[in-house]
TORVO-123418 format. One record per residue (C-alpha): residue in one letter; x, y, z; residue number from 1. Coordinates in steps of 0.001 Angstrom, whole numbers. Layout:
R, res, xx, yy, zz, n
R, A, X, Y, Z, NUM
...
//
This chain:
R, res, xx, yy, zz, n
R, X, 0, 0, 0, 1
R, X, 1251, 3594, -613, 2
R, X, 2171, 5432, 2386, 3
R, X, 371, 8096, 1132, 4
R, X, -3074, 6380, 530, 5
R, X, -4821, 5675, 3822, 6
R, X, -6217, 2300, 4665, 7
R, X, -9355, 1181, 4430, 8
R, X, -10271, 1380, 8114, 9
R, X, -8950, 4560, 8604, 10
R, X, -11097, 5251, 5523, 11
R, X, -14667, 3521, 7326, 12
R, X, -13070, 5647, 10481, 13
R, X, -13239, 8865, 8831, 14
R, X, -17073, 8631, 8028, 15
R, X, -17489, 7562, 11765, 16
R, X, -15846, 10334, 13208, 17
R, X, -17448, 12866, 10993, 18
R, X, -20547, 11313, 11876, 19
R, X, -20001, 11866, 15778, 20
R, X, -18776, 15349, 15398, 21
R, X, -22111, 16456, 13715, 22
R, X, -24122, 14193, 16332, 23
R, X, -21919, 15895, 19534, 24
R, X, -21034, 12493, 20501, 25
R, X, -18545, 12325, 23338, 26
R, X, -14773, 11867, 22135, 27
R, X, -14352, 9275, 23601, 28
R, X, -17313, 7389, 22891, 29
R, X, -16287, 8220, 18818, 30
R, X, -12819, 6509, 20018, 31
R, X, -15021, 3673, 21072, 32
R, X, -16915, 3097, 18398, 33
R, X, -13743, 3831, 15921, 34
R, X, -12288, 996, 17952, 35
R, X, -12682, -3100, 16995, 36
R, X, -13682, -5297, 20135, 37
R, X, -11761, -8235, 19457, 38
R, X, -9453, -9468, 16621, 39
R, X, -7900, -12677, 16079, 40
R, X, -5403, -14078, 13817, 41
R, X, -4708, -17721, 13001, 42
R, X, -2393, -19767, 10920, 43
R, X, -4010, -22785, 8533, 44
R, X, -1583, -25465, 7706, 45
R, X, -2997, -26706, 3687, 46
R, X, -1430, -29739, 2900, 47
R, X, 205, -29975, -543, 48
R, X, 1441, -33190, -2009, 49
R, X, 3726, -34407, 624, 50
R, X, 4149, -31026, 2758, 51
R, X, 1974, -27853, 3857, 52
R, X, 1606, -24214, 2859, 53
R, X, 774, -22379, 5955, 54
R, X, -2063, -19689, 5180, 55
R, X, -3575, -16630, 7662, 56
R, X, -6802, -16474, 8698, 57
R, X, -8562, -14032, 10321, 58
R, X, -12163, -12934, 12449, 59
R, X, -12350, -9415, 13425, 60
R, X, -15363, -8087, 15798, 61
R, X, -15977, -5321, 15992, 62
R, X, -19127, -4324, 17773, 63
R, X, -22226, -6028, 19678, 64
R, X, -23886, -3152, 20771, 65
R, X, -26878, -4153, 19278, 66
R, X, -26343, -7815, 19059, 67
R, X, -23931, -10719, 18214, 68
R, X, -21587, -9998, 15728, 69
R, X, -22469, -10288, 11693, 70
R, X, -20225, -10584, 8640, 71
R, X, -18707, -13063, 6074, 72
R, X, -15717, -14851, 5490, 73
R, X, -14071, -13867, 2424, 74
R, X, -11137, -16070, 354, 75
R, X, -8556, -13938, -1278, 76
R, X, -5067, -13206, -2113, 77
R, X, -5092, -9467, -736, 78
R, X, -6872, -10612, 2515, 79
R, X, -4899, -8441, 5241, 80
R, X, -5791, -7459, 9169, 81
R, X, -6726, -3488, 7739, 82
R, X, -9377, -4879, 5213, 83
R, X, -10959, -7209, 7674, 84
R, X, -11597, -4992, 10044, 85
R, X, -12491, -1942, 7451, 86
R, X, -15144, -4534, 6578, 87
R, X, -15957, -5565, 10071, 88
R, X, -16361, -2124, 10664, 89
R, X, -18952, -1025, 7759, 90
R, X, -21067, -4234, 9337, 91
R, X, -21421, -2475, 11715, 92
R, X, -22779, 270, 10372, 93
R, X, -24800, -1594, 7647, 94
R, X, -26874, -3635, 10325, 95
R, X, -27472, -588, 12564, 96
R, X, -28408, 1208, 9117, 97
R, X, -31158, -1655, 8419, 98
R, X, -32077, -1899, 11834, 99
R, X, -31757, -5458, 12392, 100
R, X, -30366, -6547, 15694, 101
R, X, -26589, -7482, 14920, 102
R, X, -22995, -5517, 15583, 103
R, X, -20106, -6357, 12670, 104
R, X, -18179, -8617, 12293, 105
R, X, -15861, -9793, 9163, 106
R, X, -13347, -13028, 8236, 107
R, X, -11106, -14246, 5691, 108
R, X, -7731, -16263, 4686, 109
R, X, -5637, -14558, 2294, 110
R, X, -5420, -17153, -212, 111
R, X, -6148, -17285, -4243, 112
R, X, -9560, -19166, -4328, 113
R, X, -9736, -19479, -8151, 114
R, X, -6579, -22094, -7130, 115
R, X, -8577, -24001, -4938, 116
R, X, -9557, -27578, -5570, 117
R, X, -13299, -28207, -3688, 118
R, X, -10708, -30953, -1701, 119
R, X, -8335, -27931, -316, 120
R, X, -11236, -25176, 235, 121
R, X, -13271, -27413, 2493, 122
R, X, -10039, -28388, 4452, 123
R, X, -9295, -24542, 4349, 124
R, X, -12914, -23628, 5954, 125
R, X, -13302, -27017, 8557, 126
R, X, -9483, -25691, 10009, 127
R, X, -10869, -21947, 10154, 128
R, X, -13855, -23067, 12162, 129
R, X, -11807, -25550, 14802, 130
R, X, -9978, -22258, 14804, 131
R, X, -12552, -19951, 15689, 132
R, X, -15399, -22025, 17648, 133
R, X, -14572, -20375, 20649, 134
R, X, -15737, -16742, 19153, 135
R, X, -18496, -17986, 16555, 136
R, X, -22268, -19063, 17717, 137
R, X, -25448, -17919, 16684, 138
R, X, -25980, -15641, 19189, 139
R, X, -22456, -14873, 19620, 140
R, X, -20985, -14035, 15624, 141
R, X, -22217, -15677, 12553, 142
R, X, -20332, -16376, 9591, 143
R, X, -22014, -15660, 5928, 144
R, X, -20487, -15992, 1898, 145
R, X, -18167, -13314, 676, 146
R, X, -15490, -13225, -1834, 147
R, X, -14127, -16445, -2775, 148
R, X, -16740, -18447, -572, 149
R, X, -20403, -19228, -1277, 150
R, X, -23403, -21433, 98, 151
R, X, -21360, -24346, -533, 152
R, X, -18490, -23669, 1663, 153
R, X, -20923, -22226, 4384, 154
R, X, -22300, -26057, 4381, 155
R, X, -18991, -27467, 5546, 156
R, X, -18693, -24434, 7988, 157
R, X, -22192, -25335, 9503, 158
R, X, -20979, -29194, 9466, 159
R, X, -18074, -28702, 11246, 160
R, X, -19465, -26350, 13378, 161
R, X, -21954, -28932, 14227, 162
R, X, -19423, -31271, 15438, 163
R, X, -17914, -29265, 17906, 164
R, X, -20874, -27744, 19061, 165
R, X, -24227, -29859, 18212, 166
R, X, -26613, -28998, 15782, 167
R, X, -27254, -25111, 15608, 168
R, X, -28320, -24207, 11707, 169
R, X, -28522, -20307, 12920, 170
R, X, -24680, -20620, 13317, 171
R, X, -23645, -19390, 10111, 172
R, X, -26313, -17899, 6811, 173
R, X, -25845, -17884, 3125, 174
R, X, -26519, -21904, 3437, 175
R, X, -27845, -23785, 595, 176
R, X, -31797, -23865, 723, 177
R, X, -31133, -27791, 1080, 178
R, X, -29035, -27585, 4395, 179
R, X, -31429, -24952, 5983, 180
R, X, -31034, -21879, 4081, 181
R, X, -33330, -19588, 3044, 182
R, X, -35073, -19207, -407, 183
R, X, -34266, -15745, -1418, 184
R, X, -31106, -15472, 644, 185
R, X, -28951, -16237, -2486, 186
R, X, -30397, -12941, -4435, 187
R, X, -30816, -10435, -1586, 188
R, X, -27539, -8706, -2093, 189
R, X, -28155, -8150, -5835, 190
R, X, -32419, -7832, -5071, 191
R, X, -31312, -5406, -2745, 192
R, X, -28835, -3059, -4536, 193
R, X, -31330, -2665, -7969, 194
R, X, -34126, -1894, -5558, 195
R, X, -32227, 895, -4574, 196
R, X, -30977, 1778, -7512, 197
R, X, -34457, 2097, -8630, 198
R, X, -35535, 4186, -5821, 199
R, X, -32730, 6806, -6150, 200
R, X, -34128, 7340, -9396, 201
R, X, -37891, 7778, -8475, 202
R, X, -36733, 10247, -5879, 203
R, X, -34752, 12276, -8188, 204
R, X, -37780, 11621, -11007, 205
R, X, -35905, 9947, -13473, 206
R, X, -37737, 7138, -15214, 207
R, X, -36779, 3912, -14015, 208
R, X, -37885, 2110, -17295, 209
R, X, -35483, 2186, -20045, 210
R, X, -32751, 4186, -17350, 211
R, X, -29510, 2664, -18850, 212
R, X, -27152, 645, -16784, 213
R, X, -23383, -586, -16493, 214
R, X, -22385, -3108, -13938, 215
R, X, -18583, -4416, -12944, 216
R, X, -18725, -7970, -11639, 217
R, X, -21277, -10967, -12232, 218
R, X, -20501, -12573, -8958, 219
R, X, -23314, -13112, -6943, 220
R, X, -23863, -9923, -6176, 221
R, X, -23467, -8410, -10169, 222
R, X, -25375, -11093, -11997, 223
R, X, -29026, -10798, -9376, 224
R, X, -28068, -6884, -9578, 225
R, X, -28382, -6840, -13557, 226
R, X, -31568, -9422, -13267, 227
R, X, -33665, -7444, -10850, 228
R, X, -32947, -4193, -12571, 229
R, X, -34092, -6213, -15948, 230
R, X, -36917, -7005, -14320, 231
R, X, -37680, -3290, -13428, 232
R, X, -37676, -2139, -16491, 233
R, X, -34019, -599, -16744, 234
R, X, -31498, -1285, -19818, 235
R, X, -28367, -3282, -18867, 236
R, X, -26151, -1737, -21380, 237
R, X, -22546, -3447, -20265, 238
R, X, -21391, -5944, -17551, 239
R, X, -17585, -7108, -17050, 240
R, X, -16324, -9933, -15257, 241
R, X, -12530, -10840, -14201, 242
R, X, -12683, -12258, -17997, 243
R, X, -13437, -8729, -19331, 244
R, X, -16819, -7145, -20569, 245
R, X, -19588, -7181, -22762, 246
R, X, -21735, -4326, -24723, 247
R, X, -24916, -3998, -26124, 248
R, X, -26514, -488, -26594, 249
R, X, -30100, -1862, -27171, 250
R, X, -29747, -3601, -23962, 251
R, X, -28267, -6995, -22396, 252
R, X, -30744, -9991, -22270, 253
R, X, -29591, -10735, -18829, 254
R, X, -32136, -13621, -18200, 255
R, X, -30258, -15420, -21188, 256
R, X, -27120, -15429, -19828, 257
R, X, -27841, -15833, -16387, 258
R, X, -26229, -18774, -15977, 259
R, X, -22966, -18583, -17319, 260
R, X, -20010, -18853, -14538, 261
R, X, -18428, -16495, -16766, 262
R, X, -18371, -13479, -19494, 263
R, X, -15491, -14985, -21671, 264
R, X, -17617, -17054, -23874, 265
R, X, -20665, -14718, -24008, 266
R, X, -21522, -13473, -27710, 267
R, X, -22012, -10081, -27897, 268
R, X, -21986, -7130, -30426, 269
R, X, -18922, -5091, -28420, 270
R, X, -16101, -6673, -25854, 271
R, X, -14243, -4507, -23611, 272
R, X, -11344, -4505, -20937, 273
R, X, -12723, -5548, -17400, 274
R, X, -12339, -2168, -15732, 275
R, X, -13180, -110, -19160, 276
R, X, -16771, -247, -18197, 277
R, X, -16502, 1876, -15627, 278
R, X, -15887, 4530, -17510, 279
R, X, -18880, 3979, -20201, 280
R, X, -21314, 6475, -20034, 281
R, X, -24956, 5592, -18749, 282
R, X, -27259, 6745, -15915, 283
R, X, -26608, 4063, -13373, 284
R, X, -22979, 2454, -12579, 285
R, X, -22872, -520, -10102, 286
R, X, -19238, -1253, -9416, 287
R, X, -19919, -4789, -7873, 288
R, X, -16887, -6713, -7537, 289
R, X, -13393, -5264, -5807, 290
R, X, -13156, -2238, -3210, 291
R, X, -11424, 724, -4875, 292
R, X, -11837, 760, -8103, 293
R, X, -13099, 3941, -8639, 294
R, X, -9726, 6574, -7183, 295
R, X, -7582, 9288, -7925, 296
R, X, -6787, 7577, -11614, 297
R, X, -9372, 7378, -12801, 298
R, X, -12234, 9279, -11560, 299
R, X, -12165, 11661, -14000, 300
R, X, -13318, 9557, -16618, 301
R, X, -16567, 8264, -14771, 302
R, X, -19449, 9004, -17177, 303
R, X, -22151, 7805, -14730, 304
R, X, -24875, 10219, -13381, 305
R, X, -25498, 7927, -10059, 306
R, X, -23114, 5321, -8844, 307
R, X, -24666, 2689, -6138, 308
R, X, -22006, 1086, -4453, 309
R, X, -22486, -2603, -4796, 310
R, X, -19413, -3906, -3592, 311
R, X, -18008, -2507, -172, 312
R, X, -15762, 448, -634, 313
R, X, -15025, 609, -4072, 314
R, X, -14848, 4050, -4207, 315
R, X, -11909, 5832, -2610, 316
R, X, -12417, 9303, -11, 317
R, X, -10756, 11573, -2650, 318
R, X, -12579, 10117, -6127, 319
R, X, -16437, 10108, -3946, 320
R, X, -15499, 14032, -3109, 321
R, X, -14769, 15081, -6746, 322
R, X, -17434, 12565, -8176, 323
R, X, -20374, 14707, -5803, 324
R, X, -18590, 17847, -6822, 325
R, X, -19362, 17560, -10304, 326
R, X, -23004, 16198, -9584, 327
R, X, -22686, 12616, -9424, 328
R, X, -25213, 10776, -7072, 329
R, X, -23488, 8493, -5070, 330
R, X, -25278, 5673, -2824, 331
R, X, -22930, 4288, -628, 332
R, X, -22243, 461, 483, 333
R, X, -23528, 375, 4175, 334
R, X, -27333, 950, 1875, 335
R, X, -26854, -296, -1181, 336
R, X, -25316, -3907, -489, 337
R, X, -26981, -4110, 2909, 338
R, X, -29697, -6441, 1246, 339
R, X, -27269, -9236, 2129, 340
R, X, -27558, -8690, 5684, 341
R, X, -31345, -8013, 5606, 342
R, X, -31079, -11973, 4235, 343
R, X, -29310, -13259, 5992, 344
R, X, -31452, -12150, 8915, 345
R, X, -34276, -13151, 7431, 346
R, X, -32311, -17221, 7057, 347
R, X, -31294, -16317, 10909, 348
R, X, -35055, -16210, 11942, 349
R, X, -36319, -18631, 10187, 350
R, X, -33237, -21079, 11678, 351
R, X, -33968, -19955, 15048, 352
R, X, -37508, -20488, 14731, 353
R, X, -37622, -23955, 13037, 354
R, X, -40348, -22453, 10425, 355
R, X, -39747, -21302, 6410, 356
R, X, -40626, -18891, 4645, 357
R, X, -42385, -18365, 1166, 358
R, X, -40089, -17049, -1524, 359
R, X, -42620, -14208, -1409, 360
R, X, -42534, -13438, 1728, 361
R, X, -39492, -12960, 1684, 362
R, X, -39083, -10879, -1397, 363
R, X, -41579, -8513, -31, 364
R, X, -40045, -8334, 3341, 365
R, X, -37000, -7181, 2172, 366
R, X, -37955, -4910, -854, 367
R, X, -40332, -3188, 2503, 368
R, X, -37503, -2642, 4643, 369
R, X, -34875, -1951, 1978, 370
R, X, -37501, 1113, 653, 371
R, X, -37900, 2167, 4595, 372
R, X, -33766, 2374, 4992, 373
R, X, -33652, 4385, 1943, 374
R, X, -36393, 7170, 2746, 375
R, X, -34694, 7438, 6392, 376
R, X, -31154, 8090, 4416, 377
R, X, -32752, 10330, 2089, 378
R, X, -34636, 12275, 4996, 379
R, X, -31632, 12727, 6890, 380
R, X, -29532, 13694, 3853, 381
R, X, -31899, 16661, 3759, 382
R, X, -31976, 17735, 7493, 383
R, X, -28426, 17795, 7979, 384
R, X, -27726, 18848, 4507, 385
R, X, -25308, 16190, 3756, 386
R, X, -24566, 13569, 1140, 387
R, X, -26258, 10136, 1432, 388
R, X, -22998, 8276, 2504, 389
R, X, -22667, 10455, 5516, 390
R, X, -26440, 10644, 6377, 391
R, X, -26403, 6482, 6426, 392
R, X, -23390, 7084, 8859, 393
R, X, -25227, 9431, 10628, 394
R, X, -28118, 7065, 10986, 395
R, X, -26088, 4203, 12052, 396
R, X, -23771, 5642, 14516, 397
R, X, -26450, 7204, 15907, 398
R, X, -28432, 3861, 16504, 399
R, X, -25441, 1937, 17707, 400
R, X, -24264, 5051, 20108, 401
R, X, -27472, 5281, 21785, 402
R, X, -27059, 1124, 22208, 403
R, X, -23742, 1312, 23646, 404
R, X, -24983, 4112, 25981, 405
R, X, -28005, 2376, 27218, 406
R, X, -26209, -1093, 27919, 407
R, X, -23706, 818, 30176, 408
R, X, -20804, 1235, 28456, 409
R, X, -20016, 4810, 29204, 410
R, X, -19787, 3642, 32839, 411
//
């Protein structure tokens, strides 16, 4: 990392602090909640052939104010002790934002998952969990997908969880629907961040239907993004994947291609470089993949007219100033991706109380809530003045301040 380029949680610190100052919160209690609770770092031997590479986990808590801790468990090379807790951090933040009744928390092993056989990723998450029993539990922090992981690997974590501790579903969310997950979990991140996309528009009265839009990433998160915002009527004009991107000006038949693991073999009219889209010109740009992508190189050639922040962080402090200086809406990650969360408390209920929900239900559950977190955002944007990245922090620290006060943590 350059010297000069602050890290990420100093980055998710700024907002907080900012936040407290216009609240009057207490220096001290803005230390507090600047501050991580607990942090732990392991080593995971991976066997290889006849001896062992010896990888770093980690879990980072960082609040329960308002309830056991929250977050996924992310495989990737750049995994490092600043991200994690930058990202346990924003949980925070997120589930106070939502108002569901969780503190942050985030994980990850700094490994290349594309390398992974099935054999060495399930070894990789069974030795993370022995690791970390002690701190995990469904009331205490629960695991969910991230980067690198999905419902798949959560299975093995529940599994081995289960072994240590007896059966407790609720321990971890982002399971497959067959092993006690939730129908509707899988989309809620996506779901969520083109429902708010959607509603950024209508409160700026721009026509949703036929609004153009470019997305970075058909992950999880990408690919649901681009299929709800089909659904509402908006024109997906471009998406890019690790593999690099695809254009079509009369609009993407997402639906089609749905189910493609990847862009590379996708016809289409116009290819273009992975991180080119970004700068394509359109109403709506979802950067949905990596955290700073969007910084002091290239910022300047963002053609979008809103930017909703599907991936956490992927706009740097110094590109998300200029961008709102020369108009550009921005929605910022703690909303925008906090369908996820919203999900995966949804799966958490419906573990805890041994009863499922309808698909419906749970569509129209979140879509409610999702629309209610936006209209507080946007009314507090208004009566402080502010941009909606600090009014969500000024929501959330708010909430989770008041928490930490009236537990009796001042004393």
């Amino acid at each position: 990392m350059n010297l000069l380029q602050k890290s990420a949680f100093a980055e998710v610190n700024e907002k907080v602090q900012q936040a407290g100052h216009l609240l009057n919160l207490k220096p001290g209690v803005i230390q507090a909640l600047s501050s991580c609770e607990r942090e732990v770092v392991i080593s995971i031997p991976l066997r290889k052939g006849d001896d062992v590479e010896v990888l770093t986990g980690y879990r980072v808590q960082h609040s329960s104010a308002r309830g056991p801790r929250k977050g996924g468990i992310r495989f990737h090379q750049d995994v490092d002790l600043d991200e994690v807790r930058a990202l346990a951090s924003l949980m925070t933040w997120k589930t106070a934002l939502i108002d569901v009744p969780f503190g942050g928390a985030k994980g990850g092993v700094a490994v290349d998952a594309s390398k992974l056989s099935l054999i060495e990723k399930e070894e990789i998450i069974r030795r993370w969990t022995r690791s970390l029993v002690h701190v995990l539990g469904h009331h205490r922090d629960i695991p969910a997908p991230d980067l690198g992981t999905d419902a798949r690997t959560m299975a093995w974590l529940m599994d081995e969880y289960h072994r240590l501790e007896g059966f407790q579903p609720a321990c971890v969310t982002g399971k497959p629907v067959e092993l006690f997950g939730a129908p509707g979990r899988e989309e809620a991140t996506g779901r969520g961040v083109a429902q708010i996309a959607a509603a950024t528009l209508e409160k700026d009265d721009v026509k949703v239907k036929g609004a153009t839009v470019v997305i970075q990433g058909f992950g999880n998160v990408g690919r649901y993004a681009a299929l709800v915002c089909q659904e509402l009527g908006m024109k997906v004009i471009a998406l890019s994947d690790v593999s690099g991107g695809i254009i079509d000006k009369k609009g993407i038949d997402v639906e089609s291609i749905f189910m493609h693991k990847s862009l590379e073999h996708v016809q289409s009219e116009e290819r273009i470089g992975a991180a080119d889209v970004l700068e394509l010109k359109c109403d709506v740009l979802i950067p949905a993949a990596l955290g700073g992508v969007i910084n002091e190189n290239n910022w300047k050639r963002i053609q979008a007219s809103y930017i909703v922040e599907g991936a956490n962080q992927p706009i740097s402090i110094e590109a998300d100033t200029q961008l709102r200086a020369q108009g550009v809406v921005i929605v910022p990650d703690i909303l925008a991706n906090a369908g996820g969360v919203m999900g995966s408390y949804f799966e958490w209920t419906q573990n805890i109380q041994e009863f499922s929900w309808p698909i419906e239900k749970f569509r129209k559950e979140l879509d409610t809530r999702m629309e209610k977190a936006f209209d507080t955002v946007h009314k507090t944007s208004k009566k402080y003045s502010v941009d909606l990245r600090t009014a969500a922090f000024l929501v959330s620290v708010e909430r989770v301040a008041k928490a930490f006060e009236m537990r009796g943590s001042l004393v």
